[in-house]
C-alpha positions as CSV (number, residue, x, y, z in Angstrom):
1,X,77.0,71.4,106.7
2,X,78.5,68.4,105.1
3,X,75.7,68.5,102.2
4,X,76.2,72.5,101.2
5,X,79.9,71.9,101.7
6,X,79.2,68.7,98.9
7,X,77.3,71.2,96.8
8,X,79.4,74.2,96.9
9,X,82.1,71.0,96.1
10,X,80.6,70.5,93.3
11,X,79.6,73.9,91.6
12,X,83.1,75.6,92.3
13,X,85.3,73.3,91.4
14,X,86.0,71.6,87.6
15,X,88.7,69.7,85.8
16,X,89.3,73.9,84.3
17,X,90.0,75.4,87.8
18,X,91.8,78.9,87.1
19,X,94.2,79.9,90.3
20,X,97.1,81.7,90.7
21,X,100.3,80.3,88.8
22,X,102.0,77.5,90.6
23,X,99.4,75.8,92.5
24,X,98.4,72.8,90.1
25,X,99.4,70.5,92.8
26,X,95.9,72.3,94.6
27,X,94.2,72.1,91.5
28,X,94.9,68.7,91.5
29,X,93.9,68.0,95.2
30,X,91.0,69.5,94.8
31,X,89.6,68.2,91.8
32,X,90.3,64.5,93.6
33,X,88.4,65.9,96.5
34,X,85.4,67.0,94.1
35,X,85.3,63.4,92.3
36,X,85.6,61.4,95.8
37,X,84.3,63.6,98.0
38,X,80.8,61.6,99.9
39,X,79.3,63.7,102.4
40,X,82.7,63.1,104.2
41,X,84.4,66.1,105.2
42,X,86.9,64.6,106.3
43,X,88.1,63.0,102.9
44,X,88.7,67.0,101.6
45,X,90.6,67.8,103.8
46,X,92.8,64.8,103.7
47,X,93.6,65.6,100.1
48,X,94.3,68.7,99.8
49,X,97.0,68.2,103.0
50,X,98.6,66.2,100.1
51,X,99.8,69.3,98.5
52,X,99.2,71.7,101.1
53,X,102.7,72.2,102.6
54,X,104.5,72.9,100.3
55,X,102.1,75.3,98.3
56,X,101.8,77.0,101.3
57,X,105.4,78.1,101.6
58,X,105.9,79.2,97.9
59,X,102.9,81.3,97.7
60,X,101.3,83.9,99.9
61,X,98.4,84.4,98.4
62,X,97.4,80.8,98.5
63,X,98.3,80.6,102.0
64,X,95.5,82.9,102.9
65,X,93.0,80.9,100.7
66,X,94.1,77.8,102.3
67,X,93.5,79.2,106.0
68,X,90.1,79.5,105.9
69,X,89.1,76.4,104.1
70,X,87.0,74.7,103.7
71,X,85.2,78.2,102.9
72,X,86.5,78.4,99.5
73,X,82.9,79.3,97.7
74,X,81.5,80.3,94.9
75,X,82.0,79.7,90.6
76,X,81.9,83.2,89.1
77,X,81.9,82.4,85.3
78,X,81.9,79.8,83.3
79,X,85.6,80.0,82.1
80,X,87.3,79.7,85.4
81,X,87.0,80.2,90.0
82,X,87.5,83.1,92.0
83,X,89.1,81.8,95.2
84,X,88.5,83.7,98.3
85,X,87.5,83.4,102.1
86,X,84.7,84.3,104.1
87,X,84.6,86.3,107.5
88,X,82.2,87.4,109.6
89,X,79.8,86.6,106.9
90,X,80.8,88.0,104.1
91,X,83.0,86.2,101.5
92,X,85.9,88.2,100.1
93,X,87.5,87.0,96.6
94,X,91.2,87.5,95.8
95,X,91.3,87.9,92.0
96,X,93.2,89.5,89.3
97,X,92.1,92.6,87.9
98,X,89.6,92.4,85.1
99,X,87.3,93.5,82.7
100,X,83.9,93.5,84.4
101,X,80.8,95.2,83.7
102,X,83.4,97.9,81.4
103,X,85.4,98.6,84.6
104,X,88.3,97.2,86.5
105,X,87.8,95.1,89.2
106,X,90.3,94.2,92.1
107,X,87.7,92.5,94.6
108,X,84.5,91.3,95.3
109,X,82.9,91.0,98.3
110,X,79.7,88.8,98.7
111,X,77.0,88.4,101.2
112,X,74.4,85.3,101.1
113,X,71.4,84.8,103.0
114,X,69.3,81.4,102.3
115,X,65.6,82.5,101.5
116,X,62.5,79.9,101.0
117,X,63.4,79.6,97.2
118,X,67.0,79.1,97.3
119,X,70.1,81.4,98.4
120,X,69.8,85.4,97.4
121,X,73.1,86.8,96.6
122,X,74.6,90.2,96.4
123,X,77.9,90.9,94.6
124,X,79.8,94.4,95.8
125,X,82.1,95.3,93.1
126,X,85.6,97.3,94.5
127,X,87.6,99.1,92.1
128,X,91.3,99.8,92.4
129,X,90.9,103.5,91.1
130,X,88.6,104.2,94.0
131,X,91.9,104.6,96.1
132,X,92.5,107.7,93.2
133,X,89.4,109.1,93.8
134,X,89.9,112.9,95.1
135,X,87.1,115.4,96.6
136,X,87.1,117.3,93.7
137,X,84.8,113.6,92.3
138,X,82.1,113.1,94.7
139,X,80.1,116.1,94.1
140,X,80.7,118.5,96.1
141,X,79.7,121.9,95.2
142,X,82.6,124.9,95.2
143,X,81.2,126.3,98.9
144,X,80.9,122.8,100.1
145,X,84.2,121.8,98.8
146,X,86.5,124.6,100.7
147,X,84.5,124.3,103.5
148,X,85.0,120.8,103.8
149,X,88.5,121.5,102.8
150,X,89.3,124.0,105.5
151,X,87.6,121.5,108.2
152,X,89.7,118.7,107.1
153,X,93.2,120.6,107.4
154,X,92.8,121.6,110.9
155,X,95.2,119.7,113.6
156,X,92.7,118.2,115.8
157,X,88.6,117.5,116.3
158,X,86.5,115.2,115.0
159,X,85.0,115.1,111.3
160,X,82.0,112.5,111.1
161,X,80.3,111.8,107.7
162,X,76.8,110.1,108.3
163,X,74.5,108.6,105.7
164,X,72.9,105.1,105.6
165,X,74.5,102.0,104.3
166,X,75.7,102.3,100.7
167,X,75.9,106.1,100.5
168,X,79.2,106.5,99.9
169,X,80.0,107.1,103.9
170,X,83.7,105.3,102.8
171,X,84.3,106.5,99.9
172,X,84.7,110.2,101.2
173,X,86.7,109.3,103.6
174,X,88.9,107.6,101.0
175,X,89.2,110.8,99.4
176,X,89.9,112.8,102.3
177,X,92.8,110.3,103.3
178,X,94.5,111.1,99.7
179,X,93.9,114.8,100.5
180,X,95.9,114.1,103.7
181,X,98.4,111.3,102.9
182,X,101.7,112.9,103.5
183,X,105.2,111.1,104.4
184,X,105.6,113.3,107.1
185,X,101.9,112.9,108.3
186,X,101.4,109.3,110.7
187,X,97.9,108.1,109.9
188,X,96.3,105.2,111.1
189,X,93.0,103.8,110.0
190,X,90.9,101.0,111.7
191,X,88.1,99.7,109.1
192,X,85.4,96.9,109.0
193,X,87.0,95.4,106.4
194,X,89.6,97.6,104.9
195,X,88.1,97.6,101.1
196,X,91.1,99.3,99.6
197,X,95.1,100.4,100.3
198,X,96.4,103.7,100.7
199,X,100.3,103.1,100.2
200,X,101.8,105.6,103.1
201,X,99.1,104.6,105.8
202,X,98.9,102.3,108.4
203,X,95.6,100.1,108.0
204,X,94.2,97.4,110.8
205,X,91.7,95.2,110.1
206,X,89.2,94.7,112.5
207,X,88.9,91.2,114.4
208,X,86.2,91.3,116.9
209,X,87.1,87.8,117.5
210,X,90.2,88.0,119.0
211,X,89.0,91.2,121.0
212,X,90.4,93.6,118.2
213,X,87.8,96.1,118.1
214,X,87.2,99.8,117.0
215,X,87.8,100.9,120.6
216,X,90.8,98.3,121.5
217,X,92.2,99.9,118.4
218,X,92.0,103.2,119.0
219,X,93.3,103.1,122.7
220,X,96.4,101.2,121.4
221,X,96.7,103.6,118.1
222,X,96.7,106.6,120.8
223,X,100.2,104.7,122.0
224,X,101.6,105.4,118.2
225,X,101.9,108.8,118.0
226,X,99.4,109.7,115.4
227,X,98.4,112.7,113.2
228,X,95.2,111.7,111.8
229,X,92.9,108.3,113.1
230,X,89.9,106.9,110.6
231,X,87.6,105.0,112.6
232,X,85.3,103.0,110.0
233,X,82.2,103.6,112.0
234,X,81.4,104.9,115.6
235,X,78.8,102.4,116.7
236,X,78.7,102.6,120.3
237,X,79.5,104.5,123.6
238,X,82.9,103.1,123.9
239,X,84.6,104.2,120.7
240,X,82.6,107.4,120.9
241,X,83.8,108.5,123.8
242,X,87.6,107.1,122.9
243,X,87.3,109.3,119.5
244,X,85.9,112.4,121.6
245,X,89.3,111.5,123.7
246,X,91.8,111.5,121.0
247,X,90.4,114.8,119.3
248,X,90.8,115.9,122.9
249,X,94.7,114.9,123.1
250,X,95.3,116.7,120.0
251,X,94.8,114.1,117.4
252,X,92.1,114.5,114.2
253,X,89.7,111.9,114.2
254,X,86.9,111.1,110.7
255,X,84.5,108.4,111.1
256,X,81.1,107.6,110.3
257,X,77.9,107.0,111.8
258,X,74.5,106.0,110.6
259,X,71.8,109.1,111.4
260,X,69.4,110.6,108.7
261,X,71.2,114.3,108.7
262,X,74.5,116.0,109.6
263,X,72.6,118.1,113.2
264,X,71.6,114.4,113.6
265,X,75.1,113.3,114.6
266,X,75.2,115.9,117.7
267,X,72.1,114.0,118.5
268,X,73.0,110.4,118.0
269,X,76.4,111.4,120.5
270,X,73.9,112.6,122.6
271,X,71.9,109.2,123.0
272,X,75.3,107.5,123.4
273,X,76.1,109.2,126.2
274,X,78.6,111.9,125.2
275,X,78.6,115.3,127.4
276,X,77.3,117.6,125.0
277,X,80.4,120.4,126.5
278,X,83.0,117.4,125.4
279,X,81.4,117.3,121.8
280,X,80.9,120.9,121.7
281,X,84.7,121.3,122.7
282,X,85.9,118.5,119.9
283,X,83.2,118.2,116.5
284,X,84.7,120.2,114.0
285,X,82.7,119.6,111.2
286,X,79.2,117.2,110.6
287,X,78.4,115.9,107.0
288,X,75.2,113.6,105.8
289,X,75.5,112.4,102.1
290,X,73.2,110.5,99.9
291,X,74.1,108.7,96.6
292,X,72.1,109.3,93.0
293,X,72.7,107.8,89.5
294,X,74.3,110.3,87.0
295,X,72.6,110.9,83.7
296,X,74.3,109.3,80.9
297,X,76.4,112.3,78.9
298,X,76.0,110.8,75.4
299,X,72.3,110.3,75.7
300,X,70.8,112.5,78.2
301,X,68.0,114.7,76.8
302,X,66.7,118.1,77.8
303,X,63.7,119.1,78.5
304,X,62.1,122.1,78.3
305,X,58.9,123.5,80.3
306,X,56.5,126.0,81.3
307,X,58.7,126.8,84.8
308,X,57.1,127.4,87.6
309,X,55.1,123.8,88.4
310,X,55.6,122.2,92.1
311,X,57.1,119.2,91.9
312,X,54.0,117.2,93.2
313,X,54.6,117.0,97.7
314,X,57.3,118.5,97.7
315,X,58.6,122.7,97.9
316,X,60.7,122.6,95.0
317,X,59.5,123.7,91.7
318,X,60.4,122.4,88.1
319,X,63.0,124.4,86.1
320,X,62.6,125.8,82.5
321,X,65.1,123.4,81.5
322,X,66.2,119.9,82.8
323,X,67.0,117.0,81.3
324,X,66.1,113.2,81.8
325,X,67.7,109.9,81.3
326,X,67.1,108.3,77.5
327,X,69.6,105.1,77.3
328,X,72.4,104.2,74.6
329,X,75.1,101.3,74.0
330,X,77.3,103.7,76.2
331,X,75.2,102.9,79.8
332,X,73.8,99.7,78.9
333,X,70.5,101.2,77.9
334,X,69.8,102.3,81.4
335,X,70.3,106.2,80.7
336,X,72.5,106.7,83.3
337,X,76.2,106.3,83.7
338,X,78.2,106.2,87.3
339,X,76.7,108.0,90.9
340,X,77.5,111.3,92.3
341,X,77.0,112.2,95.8
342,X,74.2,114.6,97.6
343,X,75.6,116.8,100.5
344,X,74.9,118.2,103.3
345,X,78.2,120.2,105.2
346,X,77.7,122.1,108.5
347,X,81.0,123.5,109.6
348,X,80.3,123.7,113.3
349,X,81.2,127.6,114.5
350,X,81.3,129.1,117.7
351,X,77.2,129.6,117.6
352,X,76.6,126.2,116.6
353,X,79.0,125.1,119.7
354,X,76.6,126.9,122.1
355,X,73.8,125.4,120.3
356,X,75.4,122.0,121.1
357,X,75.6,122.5,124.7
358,X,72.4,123.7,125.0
359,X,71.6,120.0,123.3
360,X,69.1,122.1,120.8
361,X,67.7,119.8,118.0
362,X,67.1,121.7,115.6
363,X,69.2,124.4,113.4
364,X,67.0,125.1,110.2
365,X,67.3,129.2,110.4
366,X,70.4,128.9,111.5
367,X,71.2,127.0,108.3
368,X,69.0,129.1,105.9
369,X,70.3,132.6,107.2
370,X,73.5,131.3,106.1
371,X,72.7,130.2,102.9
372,X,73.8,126.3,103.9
373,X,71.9,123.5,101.9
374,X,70.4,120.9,103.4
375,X,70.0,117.1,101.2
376,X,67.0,118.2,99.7
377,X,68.4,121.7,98.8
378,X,71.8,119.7,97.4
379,X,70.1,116.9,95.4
380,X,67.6,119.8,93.8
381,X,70.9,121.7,92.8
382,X,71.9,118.4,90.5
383,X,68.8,118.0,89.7
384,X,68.6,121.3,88.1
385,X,72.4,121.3,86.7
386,X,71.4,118.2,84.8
387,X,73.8,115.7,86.6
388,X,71.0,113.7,87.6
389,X,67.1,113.2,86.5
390,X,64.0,114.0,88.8
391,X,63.1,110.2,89.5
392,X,66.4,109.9,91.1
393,X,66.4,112.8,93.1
394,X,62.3,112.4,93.9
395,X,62.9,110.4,97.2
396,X,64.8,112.7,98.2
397,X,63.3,116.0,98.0
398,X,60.2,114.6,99.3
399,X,62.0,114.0,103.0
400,X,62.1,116.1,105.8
401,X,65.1,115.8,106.9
């Protein structure tokens, strides 16, 4: 500990630190920490209680930083620090808006893992104007969007959006929250971490460590007279069967969970132990969702062929006309330009309920004699609108889900 702490010393900190206005006294202590500092933890410490006190009483923001030292990590750019803290792994940067990568960016959260050749980082970028997003943005098409619409508005059940990690699982719920957020609506979220504020809702930060967890939360949130409850993730039988409990008192539930397709969810419940007459009595509506790369607008070019030819293992054919990334100044080169998301919506109707309790696994005529896409079906559709190129939506259309 006392040598990464020494070399984290000495790579984030310079005589240029860059922090928040009125902390040069912690400047100061920490740049007398950095030239002293001698595989002596201790010796930190001691100097920055030099100016701690004070600093700590004029500004907030600092206070938070200074809590979790000595876990202040991490030089950015060459012209100046990103301060931060890390929990439960993950560091998390307080920062000022700025230019990055074209976009604005509020936060950054970063996960390190030490590998034989040295330490492999990855840097999640959170925008601001991600709380703006609406459902109209993700990708939805016009069936799936009032569908999802009309399941959303209803009093009470559970709505559960599945996908794996970095699909965009959050994100729509983000949306949906906007959709909802009303003054005279009391929604309470419970999130692992919350990325983002929704001025008008109450939002809890998980803390597993002092016993605050998804199901704590949402016994205690049941206590505070909600309207609508976002659970971050259902991840075991507890909070599962709390959730199936508060769509049961009256109270609309979204979460996530991780399964490969939206009938997948009644099965993962299943596993976890739920009663398939309580799920069937409380699921309102189950979505999967991938994530693809849009094609760059100013340089996307179309193709044109014969029409007909089977896109090679899967049962999708090629269209007369599609188009497929080139590159420009405008996307770096890369041809493509922002993400859109890939759908899958089953409204669950009375038919679908019975199917539930008879704990059937699997819906596919169901789903085709109603004309209801499946991924595969979805990600073909912006494939062939020329929103995304083949490559991206290849993986895709060559799963069963």
């Amino acid at each position: 500990m006392h040598s990464l702490l020494k070399r984290q010393i000495r790579r984030c900190f310079g005589d240029q630190l860059r922090v928040p206005e009125g902390c040069e006294e912690f400047i100061s202590a920490v740049n007398t920490a950095y030239r002293e500092f001698d595989a002596d933890r201790e010796m930190l410490e001691r100097a920055l209680e030099l100016s701690s006190q004070e600093l700590l009483q004029a500004n907030s923001e600092m206070r938070a930083i200074f809590q979790a030292m000595p876990d202040l990590l991490f030089r950015l750019d060459g012209q100046g620090t990103i301060l931060g803290y890390e929990a439960g792994g993950t560091t998390h940067f307080f920062l000022q808006p700025q230019e990055l990568l074209g976009k604005r960016i509020q936060d950054i959260r970063v996960s390190v893992v030490p590998s034989l050749h040295g330490e492999k980082v990855v840097l999640r970028l959170l925008r601001k104007t991600t709380t703006q997003i609406t459902l109209e943005d993700l990708g939805m098409d016009l069936c799936q969007l009032e569908m999802y619409k009309s399941g959303v508005r209803k009093s009470h059940g559970i709505i559960l959006i599945s996908g794996p990690t970095g699909s965009g699982k959050t994100t729509t719920l983000y949306a949906t929250l906007n959709l909802l957020n009303d003054k005279e609506v009391n929604i309470l979220t419970i999130e692992d971490p919350v990325e983002y504020t929704i001025d008008g809702i109450t939002q809890v930060h998980l803390r597993e460590d002092i016993g605050l967890s998804f199901s704590k939360a949402l016994r205690t949130f049941l206590r505070q007279d909600p309207d609508i409850i976002m659970l971050g993730e259902i991840r075991d039988n507890e909070t599962a069967q709390m959730a199936i409990r508060a769509a049961l008192t009256g109270h609309l539930v979204l979460s996530t969970i991780h399964t490969n397709s939206a009938w997948g969810i009644v099965t993962r419940l299943h596993d976890m132990g739920i009663q398939p007459f309580l799920l069937a009595s409380t699921l309102n509506m189950a979505v999967a969702q991938r994530l693809v790369r849009k094609l760059c607008p100013q340089c996307k070019e179309e193709v044109i062929s014969g029409g007909n030819d089977c896109i090679s293992r899967t049962r999708f054919t090629i269209p007369e006309r599609y188009y497929k990334p080139v590159g420009c100044p405008s996307c770096n080169y890369t041809g493509y330009s922002g993400r859109i998301a890939v759908f899958e919506i089953i409204e669950i109707c009375e038919e679908l309920r019975e199917a539930i309790k008879a704990s059937k696994t699997e819906i596919n005529e169901y789903l085709s004699s109603k004309g209801i896409p499946k991924i595969p079906a979805s990600a073909y559709n912006l494939f062939r609108r020329g929103e995304t190129s083949l490559d991206e939506v290849y993986p895709i259309l060559s799963t069963d889900y």
